[in-house]
C-alpha positions as CSV (number, residue, x, y, z in Angstrom):
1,X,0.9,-4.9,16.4
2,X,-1.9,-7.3,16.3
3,X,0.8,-10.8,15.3
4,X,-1.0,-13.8,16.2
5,X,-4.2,-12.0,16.8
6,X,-7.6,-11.4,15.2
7,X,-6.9,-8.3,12.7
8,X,-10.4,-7.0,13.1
9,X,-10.5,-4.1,15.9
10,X,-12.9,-1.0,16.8
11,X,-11.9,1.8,15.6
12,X,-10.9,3.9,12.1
13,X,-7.1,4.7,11.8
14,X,-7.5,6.1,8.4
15,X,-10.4,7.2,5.8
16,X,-9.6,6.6,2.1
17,X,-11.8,7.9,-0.8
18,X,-11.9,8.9,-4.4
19,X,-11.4,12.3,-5.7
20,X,-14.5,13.4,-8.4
21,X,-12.3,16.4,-8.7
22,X,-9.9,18.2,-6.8
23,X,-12.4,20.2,-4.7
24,X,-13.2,17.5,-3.2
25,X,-9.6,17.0,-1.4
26,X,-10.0,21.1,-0.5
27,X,-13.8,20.5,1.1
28,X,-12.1,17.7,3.1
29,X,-9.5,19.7,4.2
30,X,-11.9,22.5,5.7
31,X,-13.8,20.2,7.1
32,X,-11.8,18.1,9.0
33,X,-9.2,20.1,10.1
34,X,-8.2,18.7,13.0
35,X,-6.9,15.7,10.8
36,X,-4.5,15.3,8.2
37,X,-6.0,15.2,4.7
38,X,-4.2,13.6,1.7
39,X,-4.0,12.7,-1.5
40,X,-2.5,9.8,-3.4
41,X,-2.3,8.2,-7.0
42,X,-1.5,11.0,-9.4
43,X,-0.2,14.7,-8.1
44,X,-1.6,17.4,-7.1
45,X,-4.8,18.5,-9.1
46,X,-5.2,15.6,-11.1
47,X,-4.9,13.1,-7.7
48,X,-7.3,10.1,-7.5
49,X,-8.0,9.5,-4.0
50,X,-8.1,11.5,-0.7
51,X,-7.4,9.9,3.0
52,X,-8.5,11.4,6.3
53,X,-5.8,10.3,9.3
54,X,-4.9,11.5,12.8
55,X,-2.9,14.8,12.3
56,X,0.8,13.1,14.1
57,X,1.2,9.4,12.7
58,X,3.0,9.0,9.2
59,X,4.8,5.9,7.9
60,X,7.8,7.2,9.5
61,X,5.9,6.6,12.5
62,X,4.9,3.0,11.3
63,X,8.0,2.0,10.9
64,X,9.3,2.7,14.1
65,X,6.1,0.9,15.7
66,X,7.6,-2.2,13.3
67,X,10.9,-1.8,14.4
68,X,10.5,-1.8,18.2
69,X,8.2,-4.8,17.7
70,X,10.9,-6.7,16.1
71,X,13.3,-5.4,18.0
72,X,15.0,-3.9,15.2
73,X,17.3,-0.7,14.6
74,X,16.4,2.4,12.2
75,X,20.2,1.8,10.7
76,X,18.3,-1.6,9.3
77,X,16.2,-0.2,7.1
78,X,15.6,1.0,3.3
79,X,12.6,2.3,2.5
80,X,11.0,2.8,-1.4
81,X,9.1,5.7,-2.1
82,X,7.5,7.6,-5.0
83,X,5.5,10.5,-3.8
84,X,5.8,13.3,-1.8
85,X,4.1,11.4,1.0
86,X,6.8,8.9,1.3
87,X,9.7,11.8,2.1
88,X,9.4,11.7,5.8
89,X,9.8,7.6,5.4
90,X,12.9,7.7,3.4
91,X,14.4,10.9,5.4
92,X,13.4,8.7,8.4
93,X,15.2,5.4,7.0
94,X,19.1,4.2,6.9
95,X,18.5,4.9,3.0
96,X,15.8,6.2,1.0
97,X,14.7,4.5,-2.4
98,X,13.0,7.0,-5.0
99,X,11.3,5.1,-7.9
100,X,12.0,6.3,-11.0
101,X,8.5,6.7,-11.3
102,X,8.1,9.3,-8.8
103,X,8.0,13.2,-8.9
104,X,10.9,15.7,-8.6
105,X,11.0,15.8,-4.7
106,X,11.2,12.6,-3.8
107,X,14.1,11.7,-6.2
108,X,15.7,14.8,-5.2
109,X,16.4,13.8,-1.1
110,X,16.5,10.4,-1.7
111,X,19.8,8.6,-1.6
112,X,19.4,6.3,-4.3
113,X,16.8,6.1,-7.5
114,X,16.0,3.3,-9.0
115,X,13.9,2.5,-12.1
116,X,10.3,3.0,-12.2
117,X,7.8,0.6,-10.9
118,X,7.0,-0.3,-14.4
119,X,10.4,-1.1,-15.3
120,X,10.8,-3.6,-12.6
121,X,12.9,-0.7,-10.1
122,X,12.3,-3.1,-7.1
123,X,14.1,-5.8,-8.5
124,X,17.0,-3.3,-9.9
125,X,17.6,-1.8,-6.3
126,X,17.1,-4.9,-5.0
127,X,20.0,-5.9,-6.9
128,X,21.9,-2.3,-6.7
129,X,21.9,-3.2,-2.4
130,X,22.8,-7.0,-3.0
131,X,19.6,-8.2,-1.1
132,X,19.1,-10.3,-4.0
133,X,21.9,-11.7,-6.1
């Protein structure tokens, strides 16, 4: 955690780009790998963008980097998802958040769905959890 500090540092955690098609995400994938290669903002074929990370770090991991920062338990969290990238982060949380949005998977382990992104599904489980009244 950088708090307090200059967020610039040397270095590349993580490579995003955009997909012309999906052979892009499969020449990616052969060439790097050693890395874990992605894709995000749509599913499968019809994806829009690609990202290149290190092979063992995932937002599960993130949070716990968070959490030991802030000196904070796992049973403390909730954690929103919609894709089939965020299972690990709600499997990984006190309770996991699909979006109404999301795909099949996701909704399917998660503990709790909520309304789409669209049709405000923050604010709902928000609600649905009493954070907010």
């Amino acid at each position: 955690m950088l708090y307090g500090k200059p967020l610039y540092r040397k270095g590349v955690n993580k490579i995003s780009f955009i997909l012309a098609s999906y052979d892009d995400y499969l020449a990616a994938q052969e060439k790097f790998s050693s890395l874990k290669v992605g894709t995000w903002g749509g599913s499968g074929e019809k994806a829009l963008f690609g990202d290149i990370t290190l092979k063992d770090i995932d937002k599960a991991v993130a949070i716990d980097e968070l959490l030991s920062f802030l000196a904070k338990n796992v049973e403390d969290t909730l954690a929103f998802g919609d894709a089939k990238v965020d299972i690990q982060m709600l499997e990984h949380c006190q309770i996991g958040v699909a979006m109404g949005n999301g795909g099949k998977e996701i909704k399917e382990m998660a503990n709790y769905i909520t309304a789409s992104v669209e049709d405000d599904g923050l604010y709902e489980a928000f609600e649905h959890f009493q954070i907010i009244n």
